[in-house]
Gaussian input, Z-matrix of N, CA and C with variables (Angstrom, degrees):
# hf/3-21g

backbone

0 1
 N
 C     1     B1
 C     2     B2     1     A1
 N     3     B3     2     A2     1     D1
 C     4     B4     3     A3     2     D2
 C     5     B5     4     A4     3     D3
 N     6     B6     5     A5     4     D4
 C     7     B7     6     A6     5     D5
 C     8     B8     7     A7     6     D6
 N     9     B9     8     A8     7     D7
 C    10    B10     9     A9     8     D8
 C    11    B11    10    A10     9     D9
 N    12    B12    11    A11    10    D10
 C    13    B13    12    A12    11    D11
 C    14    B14    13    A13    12    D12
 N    15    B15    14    A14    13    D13
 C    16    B16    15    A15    14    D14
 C    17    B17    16    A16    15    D15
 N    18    B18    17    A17    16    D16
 C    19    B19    18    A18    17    D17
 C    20    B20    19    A19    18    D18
 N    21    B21    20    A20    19    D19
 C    22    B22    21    A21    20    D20
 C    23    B23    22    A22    21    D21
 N    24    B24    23    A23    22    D22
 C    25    B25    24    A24    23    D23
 C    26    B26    25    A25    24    D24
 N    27    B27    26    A26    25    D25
 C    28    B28    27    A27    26    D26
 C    29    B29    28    A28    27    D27
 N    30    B30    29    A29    28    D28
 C    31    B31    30    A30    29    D29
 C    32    B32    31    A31    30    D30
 N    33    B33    32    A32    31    D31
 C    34    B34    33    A33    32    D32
 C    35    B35    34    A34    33    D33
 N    36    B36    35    A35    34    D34
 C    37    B37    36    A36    35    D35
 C    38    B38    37    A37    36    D36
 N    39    B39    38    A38    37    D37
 C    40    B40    39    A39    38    D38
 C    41    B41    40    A40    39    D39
 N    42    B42    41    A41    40    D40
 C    43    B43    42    A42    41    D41
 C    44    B44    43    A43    42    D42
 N    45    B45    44    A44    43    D43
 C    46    B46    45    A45    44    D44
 C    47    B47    46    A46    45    D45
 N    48    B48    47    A47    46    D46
 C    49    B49    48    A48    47    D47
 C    50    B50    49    A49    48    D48
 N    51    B51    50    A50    49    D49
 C    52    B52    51    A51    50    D50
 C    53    B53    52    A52    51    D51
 N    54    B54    53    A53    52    D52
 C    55    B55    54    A54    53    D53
 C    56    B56    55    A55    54    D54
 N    57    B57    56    A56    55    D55
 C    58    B58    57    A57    56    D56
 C    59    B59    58    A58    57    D57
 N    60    B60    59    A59    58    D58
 C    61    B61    60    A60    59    D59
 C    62    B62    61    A61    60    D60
 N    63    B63    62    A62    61    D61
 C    64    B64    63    A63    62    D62
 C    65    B65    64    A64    63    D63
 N    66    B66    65    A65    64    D64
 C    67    B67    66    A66    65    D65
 C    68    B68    67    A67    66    D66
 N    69    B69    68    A68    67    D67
 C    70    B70    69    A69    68    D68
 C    71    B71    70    A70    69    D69
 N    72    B72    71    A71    70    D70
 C    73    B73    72    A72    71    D71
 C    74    B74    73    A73    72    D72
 N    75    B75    74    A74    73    D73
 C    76    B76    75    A75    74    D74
 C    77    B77    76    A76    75    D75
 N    78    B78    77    A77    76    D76
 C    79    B79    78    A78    77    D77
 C    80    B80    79    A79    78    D78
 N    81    B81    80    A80    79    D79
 C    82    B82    81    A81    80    D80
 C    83    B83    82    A82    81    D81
 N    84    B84    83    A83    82    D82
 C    85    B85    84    A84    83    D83
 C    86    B86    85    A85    84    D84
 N    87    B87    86    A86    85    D85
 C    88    B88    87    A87    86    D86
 C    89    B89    88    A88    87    D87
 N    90    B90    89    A89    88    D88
 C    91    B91    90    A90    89    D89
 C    92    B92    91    A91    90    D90
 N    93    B93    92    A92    91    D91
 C    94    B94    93    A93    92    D92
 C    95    B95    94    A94    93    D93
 N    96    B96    95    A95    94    D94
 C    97    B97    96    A96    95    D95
 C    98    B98    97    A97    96    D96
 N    99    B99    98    A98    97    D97
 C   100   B100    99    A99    98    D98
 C   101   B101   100   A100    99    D99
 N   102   B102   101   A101   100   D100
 C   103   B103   102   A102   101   D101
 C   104   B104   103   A103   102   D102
 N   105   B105   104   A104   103   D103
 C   106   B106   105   A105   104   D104
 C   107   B107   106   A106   105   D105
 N   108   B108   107   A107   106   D106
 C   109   B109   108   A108   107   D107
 C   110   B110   109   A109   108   D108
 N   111   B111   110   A110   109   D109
 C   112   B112   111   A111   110   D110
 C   113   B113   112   A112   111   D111
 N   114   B114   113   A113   112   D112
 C   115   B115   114   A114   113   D113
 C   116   B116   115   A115   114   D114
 N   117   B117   116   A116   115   D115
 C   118   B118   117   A117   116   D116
 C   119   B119   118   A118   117   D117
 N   120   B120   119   A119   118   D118
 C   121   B121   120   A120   119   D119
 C   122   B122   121   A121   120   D120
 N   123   B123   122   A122   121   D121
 C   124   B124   123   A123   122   D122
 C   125   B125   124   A124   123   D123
 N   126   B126   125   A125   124   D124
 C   127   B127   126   A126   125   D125
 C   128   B128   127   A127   126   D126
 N   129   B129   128   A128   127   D127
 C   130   B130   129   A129   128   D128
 C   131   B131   130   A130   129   D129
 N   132   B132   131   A131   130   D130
 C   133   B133   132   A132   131   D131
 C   134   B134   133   A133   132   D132
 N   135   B135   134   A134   133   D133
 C   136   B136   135   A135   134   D134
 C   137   B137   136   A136   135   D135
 N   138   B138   137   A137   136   D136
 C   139   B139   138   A138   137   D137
 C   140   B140   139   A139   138   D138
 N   141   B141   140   A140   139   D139
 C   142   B142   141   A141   140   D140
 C   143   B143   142   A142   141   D141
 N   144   B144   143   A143   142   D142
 C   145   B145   144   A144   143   D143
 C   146   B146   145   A145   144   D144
 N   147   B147   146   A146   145   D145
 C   148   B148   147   A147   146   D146
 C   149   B149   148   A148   147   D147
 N   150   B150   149   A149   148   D148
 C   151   B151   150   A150   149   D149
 C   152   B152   151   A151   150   D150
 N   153   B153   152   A152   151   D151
 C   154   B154   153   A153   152   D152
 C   155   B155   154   A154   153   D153
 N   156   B156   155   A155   154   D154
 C   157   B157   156   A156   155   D155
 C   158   B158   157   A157   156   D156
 N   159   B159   158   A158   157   D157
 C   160   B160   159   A159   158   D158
 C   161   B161   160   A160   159   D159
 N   162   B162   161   A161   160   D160
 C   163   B163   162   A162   161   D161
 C   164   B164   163   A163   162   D162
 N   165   B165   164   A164   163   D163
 C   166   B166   165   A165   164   D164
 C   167   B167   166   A166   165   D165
 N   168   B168   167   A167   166   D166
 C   169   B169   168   A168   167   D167
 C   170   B170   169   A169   168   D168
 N   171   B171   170   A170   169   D169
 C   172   B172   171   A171   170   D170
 C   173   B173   172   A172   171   D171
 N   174   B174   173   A173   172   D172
 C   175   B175   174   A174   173   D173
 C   176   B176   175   A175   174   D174
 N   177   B177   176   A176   175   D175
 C   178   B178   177   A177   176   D176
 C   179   B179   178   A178   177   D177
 N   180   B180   179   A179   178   D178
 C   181   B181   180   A180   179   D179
 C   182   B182   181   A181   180   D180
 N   183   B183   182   A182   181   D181
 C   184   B184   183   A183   182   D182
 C   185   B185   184   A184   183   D183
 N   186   B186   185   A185   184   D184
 C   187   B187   186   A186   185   D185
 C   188   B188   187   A187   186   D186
 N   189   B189   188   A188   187   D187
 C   190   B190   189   A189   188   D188
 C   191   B191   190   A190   189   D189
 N   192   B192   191   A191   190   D190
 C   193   B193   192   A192   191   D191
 C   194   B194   193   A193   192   D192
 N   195   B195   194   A194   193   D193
 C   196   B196   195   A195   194   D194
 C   197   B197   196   A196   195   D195
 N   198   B198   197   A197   196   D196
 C   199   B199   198   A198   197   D197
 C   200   B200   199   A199   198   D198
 N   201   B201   200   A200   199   D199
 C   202   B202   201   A201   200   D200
 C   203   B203   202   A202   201   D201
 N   204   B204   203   A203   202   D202
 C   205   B205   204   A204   203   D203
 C   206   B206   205   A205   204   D204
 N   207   B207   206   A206   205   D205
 C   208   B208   207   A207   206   D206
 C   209   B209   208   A208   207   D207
 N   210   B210   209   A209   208   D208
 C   211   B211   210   A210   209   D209
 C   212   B212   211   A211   210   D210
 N   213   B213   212   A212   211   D211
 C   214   B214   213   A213   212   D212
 C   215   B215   214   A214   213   D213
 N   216   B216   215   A215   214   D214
 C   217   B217   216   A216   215   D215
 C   218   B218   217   A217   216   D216
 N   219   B219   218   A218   217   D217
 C   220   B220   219   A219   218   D218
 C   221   B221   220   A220   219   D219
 N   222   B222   221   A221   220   D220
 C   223   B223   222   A222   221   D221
 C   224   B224   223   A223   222   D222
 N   225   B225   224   A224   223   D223
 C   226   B226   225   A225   224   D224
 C   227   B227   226   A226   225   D225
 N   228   B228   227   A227   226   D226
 C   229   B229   228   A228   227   D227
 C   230   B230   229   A229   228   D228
 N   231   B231   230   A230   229   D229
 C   232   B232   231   A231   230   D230
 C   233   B233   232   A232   231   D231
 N   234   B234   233   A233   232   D232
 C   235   B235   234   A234   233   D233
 C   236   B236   235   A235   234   D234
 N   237   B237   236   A236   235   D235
 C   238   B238   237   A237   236   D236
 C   239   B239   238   A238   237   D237
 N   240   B240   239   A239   238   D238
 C   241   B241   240   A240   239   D239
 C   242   B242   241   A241   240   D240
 N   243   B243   242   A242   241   D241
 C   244   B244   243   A243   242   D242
 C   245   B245   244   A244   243   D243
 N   246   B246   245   A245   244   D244
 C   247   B247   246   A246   245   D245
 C   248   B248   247   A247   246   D246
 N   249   B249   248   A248   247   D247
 C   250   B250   249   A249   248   D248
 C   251   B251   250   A250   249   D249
 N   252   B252   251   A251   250   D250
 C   253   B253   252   A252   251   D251
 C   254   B254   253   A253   252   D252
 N   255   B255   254   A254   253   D253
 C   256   B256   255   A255   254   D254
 C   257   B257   256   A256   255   D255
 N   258   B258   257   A257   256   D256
 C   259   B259   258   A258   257   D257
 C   260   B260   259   A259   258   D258
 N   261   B261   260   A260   259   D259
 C   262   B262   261   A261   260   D260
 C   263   B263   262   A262   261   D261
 N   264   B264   263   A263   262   D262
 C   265   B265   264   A264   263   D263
 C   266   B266   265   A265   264   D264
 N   267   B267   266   A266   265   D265
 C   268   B268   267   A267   266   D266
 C   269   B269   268   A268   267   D267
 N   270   B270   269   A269   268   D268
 C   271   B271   270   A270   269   D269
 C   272   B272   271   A271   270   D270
 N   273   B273   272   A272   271   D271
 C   274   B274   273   A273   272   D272
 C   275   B275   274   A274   273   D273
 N   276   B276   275   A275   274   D274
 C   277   B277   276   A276   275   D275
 C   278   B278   277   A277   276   D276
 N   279   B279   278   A278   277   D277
 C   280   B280   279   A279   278   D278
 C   281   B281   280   A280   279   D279
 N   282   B282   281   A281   280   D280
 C   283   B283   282   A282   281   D281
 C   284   B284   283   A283   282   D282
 N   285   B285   284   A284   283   D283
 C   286   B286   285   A285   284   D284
 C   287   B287   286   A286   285   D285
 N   288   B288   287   A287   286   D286
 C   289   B289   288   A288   287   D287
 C   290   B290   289   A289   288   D288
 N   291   B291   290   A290   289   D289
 C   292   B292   291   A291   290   D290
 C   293   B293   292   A292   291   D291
 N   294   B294   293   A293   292   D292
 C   295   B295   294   A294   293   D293
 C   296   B296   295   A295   294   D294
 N   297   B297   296   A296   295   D295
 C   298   B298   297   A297   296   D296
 C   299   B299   298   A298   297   D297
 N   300   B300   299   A299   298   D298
 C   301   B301   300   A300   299   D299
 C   302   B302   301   A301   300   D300
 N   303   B303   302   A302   301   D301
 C   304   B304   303   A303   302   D302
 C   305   B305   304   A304   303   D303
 N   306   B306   305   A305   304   D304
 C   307   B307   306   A306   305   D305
 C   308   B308   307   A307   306   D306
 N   309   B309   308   A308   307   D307
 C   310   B310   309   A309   308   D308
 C   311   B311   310   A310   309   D309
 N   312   B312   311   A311   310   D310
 C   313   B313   312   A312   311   D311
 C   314   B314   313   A313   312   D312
 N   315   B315   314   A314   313   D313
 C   316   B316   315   A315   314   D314
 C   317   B317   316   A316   315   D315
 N   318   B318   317   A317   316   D316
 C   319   B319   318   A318   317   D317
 C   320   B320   319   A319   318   D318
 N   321   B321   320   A320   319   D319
 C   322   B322   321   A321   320   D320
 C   323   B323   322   A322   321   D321
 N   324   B324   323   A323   322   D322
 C   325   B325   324   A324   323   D323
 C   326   B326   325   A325   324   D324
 N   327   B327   326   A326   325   D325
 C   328   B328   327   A327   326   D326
 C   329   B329   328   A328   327   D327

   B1=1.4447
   B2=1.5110
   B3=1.2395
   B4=1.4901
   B5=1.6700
   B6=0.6867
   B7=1.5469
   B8=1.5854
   B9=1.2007
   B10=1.5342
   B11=0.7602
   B12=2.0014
   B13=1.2844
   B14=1.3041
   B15=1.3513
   B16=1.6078
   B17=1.8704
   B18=1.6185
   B19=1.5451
   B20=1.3714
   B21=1.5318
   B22=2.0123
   B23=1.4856
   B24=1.0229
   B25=2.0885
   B26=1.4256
   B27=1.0433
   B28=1.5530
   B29=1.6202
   B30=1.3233
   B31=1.0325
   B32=1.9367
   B33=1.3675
   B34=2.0630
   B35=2.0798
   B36=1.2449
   B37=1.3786
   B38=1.9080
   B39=1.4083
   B40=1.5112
   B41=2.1671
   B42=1.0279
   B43=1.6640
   B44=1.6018
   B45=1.2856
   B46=1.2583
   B47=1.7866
   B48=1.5150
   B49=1.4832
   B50=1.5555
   B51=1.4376
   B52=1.8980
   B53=1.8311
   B54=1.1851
   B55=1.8753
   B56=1.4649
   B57=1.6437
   B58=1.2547
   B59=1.8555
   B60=0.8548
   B61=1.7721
   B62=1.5322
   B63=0.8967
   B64=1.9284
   B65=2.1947
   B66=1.2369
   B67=1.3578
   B68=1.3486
   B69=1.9518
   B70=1.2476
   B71=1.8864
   B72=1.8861
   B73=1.9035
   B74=1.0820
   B75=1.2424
   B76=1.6227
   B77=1.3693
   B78=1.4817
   B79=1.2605
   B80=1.8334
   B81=0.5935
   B82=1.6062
   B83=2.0760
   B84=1.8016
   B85=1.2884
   B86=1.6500
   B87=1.4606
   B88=1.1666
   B89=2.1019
   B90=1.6605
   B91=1.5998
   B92=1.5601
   B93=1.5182
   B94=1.4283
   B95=1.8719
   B96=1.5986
   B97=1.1821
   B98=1.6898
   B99=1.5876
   B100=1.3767
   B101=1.5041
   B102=1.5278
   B103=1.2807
   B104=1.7557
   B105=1.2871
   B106=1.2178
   B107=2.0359
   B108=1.1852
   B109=2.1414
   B110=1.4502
   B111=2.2233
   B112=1.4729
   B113=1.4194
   B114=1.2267
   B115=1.4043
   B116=1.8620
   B117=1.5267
   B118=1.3592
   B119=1.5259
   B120=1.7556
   B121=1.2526
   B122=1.8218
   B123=1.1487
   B124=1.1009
   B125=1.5438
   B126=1.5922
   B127=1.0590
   B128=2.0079
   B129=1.2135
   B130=1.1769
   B131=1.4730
   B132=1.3249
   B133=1.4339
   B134=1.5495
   B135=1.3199
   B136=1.4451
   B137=1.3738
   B138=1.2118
   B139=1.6659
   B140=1.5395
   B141=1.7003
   B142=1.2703
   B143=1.5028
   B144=1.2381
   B145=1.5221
   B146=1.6243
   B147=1.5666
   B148=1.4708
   B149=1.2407
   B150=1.7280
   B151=1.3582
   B152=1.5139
   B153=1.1617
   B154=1.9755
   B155=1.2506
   B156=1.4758
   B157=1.5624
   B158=1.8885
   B159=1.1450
   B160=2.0926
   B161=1.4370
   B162=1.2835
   B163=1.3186
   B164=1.2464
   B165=1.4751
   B166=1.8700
   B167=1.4428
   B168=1.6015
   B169=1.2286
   B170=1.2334
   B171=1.5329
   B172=1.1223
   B173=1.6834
   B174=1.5640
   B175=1.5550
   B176=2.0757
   B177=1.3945
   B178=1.5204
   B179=1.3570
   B180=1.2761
   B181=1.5469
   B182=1.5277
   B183=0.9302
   B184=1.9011
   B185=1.7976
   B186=0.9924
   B187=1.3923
   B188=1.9080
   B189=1.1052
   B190=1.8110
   B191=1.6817
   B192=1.7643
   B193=1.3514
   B194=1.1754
   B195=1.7204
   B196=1.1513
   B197=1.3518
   B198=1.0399
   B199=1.8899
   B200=1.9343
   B201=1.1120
   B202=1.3203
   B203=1.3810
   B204=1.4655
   B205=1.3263
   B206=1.9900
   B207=1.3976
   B208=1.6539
   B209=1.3183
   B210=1.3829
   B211=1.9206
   B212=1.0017
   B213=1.3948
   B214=1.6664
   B215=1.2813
   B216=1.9042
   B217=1.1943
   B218=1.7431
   B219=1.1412
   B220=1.8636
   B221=1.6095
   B222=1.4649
   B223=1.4337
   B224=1.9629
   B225=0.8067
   B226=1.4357
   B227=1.7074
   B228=0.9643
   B229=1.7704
   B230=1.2470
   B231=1.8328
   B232=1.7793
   B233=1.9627
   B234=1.1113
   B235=1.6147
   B236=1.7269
   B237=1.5150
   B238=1.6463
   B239=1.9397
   B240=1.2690
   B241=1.4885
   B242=0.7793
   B243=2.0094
   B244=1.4102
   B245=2.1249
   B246=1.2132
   B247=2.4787
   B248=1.1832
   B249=1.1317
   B250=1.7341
   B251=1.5334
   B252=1.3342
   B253=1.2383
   B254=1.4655
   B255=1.4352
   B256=1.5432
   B257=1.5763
   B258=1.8396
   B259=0.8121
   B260=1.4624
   B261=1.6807
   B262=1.1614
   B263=2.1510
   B264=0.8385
   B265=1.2136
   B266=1.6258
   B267=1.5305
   B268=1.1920
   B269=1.6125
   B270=1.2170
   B271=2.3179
   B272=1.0388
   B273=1.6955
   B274=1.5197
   B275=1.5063
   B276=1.6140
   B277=1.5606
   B278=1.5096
   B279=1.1608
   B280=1.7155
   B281=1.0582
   B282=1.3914
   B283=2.1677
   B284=1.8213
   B285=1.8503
   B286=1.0715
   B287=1.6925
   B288=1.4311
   B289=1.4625
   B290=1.6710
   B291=1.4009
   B292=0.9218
   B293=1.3806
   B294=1.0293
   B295=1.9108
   B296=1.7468
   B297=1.5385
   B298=1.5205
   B299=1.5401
   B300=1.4599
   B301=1.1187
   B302=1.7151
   B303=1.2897
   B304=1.3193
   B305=1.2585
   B306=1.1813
   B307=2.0728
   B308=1.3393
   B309=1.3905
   B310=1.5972
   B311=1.5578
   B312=1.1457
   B313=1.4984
   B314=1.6580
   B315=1.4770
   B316=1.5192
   B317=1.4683
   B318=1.8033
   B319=1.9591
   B320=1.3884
   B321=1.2045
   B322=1.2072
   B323=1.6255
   B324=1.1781
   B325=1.4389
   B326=1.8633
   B327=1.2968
   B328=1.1947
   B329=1.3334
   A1=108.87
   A2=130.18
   A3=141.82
   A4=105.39
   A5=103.48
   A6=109.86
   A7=127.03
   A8=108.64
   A9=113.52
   A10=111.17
   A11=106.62
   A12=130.41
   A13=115.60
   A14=125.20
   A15=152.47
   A16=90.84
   A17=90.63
   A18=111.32
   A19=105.52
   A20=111.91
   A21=101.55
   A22=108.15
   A23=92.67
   A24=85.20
   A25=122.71
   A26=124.28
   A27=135.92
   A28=140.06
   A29=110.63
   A30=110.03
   A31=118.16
   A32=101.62
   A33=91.72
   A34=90.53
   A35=88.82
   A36=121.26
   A37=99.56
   A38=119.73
   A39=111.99
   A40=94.26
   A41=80.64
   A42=92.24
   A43=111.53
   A44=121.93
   A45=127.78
   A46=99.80
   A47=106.48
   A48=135.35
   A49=104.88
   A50=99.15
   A51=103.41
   A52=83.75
   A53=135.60
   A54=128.90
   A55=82.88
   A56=93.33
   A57=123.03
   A58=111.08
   A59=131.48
   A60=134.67
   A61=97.76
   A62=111.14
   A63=115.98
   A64=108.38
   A65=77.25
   A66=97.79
   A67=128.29
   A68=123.76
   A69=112.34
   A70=97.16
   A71=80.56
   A72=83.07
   A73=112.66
   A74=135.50
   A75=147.77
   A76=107.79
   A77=113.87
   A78=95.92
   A79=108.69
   A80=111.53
   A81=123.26
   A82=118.40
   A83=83.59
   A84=127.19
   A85=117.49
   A86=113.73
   A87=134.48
   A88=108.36
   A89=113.82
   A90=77.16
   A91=96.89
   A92=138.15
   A93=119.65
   A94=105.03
   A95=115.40
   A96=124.53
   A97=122.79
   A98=90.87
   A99=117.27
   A100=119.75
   A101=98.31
   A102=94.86
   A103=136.35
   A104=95.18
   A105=119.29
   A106=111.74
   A107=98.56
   A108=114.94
   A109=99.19
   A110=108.04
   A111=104.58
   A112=92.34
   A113=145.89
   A114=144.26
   A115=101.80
   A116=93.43
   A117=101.78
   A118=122.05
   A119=127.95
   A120=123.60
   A121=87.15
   A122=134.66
   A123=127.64
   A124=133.08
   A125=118.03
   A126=110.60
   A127=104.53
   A128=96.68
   A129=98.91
   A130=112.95
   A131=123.52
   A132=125.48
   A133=109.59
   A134=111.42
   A135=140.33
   A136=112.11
   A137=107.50
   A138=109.66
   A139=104.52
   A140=153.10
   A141=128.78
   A142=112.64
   A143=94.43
   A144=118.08
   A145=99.26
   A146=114.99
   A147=104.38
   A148=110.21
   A149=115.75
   A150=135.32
   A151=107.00
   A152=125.33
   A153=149.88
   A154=97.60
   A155=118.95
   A156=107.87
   A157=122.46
   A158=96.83
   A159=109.41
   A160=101.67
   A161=137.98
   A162=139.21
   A163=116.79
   A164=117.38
   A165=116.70
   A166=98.52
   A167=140.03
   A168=120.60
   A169=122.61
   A170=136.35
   A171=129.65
   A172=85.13
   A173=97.40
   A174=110.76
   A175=107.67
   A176=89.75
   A177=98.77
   A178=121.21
   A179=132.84
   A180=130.56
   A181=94.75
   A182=108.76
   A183=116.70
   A184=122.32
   A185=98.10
   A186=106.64
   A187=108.90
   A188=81.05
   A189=103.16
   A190=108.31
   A191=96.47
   A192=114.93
   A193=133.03
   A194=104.81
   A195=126.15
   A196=133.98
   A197=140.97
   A198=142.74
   A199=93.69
   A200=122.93
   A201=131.80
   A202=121.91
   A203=147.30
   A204=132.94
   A205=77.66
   A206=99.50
   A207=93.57
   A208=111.84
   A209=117.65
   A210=137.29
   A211=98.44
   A212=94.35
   A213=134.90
   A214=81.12
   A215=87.67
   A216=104.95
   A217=91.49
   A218=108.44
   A219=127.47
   A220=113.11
   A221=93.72
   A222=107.38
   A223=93.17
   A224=133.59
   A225=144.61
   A226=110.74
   A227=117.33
   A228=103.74
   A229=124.83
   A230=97.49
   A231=104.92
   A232=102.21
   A233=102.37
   A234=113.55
   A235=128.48
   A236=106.24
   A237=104.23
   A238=100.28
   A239=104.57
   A240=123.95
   A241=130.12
   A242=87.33
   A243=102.34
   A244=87.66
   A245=88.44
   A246=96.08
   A247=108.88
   A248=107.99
   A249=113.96
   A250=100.12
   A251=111.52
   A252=112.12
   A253=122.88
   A254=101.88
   A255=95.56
   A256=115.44
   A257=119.08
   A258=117.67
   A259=148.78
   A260=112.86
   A261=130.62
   A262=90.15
   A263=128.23
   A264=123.10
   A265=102.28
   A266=125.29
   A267=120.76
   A268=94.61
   A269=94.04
   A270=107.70
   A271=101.77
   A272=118.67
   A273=110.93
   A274=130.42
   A275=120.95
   A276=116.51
   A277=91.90
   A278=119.89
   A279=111.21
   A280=112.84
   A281=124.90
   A282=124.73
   A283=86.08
   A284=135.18
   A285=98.78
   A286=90.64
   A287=109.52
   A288=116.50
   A289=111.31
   A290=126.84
   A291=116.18
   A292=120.79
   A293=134.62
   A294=141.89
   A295=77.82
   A296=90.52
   A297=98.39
   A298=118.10
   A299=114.74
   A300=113.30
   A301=158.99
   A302=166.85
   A303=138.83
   A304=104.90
   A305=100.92
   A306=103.91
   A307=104.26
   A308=130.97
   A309=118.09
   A310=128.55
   A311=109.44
   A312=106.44
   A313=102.04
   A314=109.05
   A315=122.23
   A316=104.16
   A317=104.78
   A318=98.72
   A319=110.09
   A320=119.34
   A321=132.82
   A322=122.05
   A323=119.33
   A324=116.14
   A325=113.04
   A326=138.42
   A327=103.93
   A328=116.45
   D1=-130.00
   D2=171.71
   D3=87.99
   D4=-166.82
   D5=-175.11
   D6=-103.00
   D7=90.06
   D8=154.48
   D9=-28.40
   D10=166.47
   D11=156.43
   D12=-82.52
   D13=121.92
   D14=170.81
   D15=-54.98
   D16=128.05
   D17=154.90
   D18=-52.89
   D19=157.20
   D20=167.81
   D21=-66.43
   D22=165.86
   D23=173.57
   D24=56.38
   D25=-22.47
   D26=167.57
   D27=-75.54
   D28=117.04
   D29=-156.96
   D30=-106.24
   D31=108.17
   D32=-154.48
   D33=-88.90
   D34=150.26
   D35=-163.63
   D36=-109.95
   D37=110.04
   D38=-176.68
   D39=-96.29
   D40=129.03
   D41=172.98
   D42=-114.93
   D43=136.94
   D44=-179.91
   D45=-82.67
   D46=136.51
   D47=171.80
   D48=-106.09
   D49=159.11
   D50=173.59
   D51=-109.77
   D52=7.90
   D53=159.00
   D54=171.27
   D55=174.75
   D56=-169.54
   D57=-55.78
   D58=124.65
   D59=176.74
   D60=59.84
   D61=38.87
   D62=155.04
   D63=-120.51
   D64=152.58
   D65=-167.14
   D66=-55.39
   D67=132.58
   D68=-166.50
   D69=-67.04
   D70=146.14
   D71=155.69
   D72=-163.38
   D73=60.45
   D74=159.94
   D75=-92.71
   D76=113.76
   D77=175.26
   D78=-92.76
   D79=-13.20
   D80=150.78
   D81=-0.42
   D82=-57.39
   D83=-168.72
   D84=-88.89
   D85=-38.63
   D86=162.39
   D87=-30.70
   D88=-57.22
   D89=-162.82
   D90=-98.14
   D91=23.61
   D92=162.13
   D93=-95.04
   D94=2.68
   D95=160.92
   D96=-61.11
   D97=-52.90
   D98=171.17
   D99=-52.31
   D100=-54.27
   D101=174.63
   D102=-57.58
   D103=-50.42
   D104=153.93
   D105=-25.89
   D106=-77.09
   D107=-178.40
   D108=-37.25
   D109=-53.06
   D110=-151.21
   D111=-82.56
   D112=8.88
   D113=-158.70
   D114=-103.80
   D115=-17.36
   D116=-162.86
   D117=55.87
   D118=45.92
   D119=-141.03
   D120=-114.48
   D121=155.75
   D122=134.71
   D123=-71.59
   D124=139.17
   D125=-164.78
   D126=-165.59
   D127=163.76
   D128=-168.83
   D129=-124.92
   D130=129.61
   D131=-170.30
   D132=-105.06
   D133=141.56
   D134=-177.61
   D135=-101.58
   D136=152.05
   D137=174.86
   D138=-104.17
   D139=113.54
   D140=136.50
   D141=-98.00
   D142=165.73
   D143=-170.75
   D144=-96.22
   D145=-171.39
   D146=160.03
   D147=-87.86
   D148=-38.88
   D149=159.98
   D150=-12.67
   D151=-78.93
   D152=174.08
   D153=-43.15
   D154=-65.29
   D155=-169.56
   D156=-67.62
   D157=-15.34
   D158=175.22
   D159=-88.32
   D160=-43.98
   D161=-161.63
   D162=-110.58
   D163=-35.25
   D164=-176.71
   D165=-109.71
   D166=-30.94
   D167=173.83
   D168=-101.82
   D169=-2.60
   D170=-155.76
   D171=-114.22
   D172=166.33
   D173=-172.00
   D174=102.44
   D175=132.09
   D176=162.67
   D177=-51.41
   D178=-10.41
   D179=-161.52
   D180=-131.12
   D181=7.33
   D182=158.38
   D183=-71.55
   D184=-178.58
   D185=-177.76
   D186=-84.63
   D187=-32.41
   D188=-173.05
   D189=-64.78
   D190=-53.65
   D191=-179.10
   D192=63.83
   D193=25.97
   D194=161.78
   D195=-117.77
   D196=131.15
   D197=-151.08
   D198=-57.69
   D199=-39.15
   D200=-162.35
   D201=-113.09
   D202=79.90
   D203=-136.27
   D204=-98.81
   D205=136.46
   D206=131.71
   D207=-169.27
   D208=163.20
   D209=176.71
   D210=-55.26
   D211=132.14
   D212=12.94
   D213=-122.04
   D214=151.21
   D215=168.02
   D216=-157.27
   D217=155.93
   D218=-173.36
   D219=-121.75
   D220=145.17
   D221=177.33
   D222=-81.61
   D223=152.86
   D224=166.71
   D225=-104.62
   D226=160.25
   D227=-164.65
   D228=-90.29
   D229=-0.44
   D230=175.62
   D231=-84.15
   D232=4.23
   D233=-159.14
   D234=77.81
   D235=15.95
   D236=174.21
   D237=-75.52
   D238=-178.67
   D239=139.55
   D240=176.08
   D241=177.04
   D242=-126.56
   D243=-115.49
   D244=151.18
   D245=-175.81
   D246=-134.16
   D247=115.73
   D248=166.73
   D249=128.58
   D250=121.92
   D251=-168.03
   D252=-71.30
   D253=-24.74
   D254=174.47
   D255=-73.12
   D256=-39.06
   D257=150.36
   D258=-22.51
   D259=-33.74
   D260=-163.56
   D261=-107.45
   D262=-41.60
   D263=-176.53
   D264=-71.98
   D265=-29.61
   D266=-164.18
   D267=-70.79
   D268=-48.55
   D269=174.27
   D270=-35.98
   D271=-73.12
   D272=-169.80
   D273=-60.39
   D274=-9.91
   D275=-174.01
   D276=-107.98
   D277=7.45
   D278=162.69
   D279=-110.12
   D280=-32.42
   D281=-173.98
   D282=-83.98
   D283=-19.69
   D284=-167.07
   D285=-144.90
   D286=83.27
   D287=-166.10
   D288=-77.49
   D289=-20.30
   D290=172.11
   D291=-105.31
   D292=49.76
   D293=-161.50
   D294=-141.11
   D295=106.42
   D296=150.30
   D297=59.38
   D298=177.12
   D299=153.51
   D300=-64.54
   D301=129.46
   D302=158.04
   D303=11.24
   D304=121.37
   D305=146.48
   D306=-96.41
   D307=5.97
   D308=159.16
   D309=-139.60
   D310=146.59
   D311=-159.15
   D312=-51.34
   D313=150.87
   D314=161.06
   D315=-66.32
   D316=156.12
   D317=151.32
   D318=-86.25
   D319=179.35
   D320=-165.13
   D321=-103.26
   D322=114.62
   D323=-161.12
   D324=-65.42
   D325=126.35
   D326=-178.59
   D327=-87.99

């Protein structure tokens, strides 16, 4: 696994697998997916395992650079990244303010 090279402009999306070419199912992962669709963004999806995320992403001397890797987390297209899904939706309605709507609710003014 580890980290490819990012298309220009392209933003890769790591999705958790239960093995290799078996089906995503974290719903965890589900609304920076969402965000992603309603953004209308192009993007490219990854397979990790849990296997990948304990051994190839986790550790300070990783790419991740955090002791604890987990989904979702995105390559960004300068090559940083970015973990935590709310985190990652907050990225996308500021790096891409005019695509669509919020992917997360406003608060409410009183």
């Amino acid at each position: 696994m580890g980290s490819k090279a990012v298309q220009k402009n392209r933003i890769v999306f790591y999705d958790v697998v239960g093995g290799p070419g078996k089906p995503f199912f974290s719903p965890a992962t589900i609304r920076c997916r969402l965000a992603l669709l309603t953004k209308g963004l192009e993007f490219e999806t990854r397979e990790v395992t849990y296997s990948d995320l304990r051994f190839v992403w986790s550790g300070k001397d990783k790419p991740l650079g955090v002791e604890k890797a987990t989904v979702p987390f995105i390559q960004k297209p300068d090559g940083g990244f970015l973990m935590d899904s709310l985190e990652i939706v907050l990225w996308l309605d500021q790096e891409y303010p005019s695509l669509r709507q919020r992917s997360y609710p406003l608060p409410l003014s009183p």
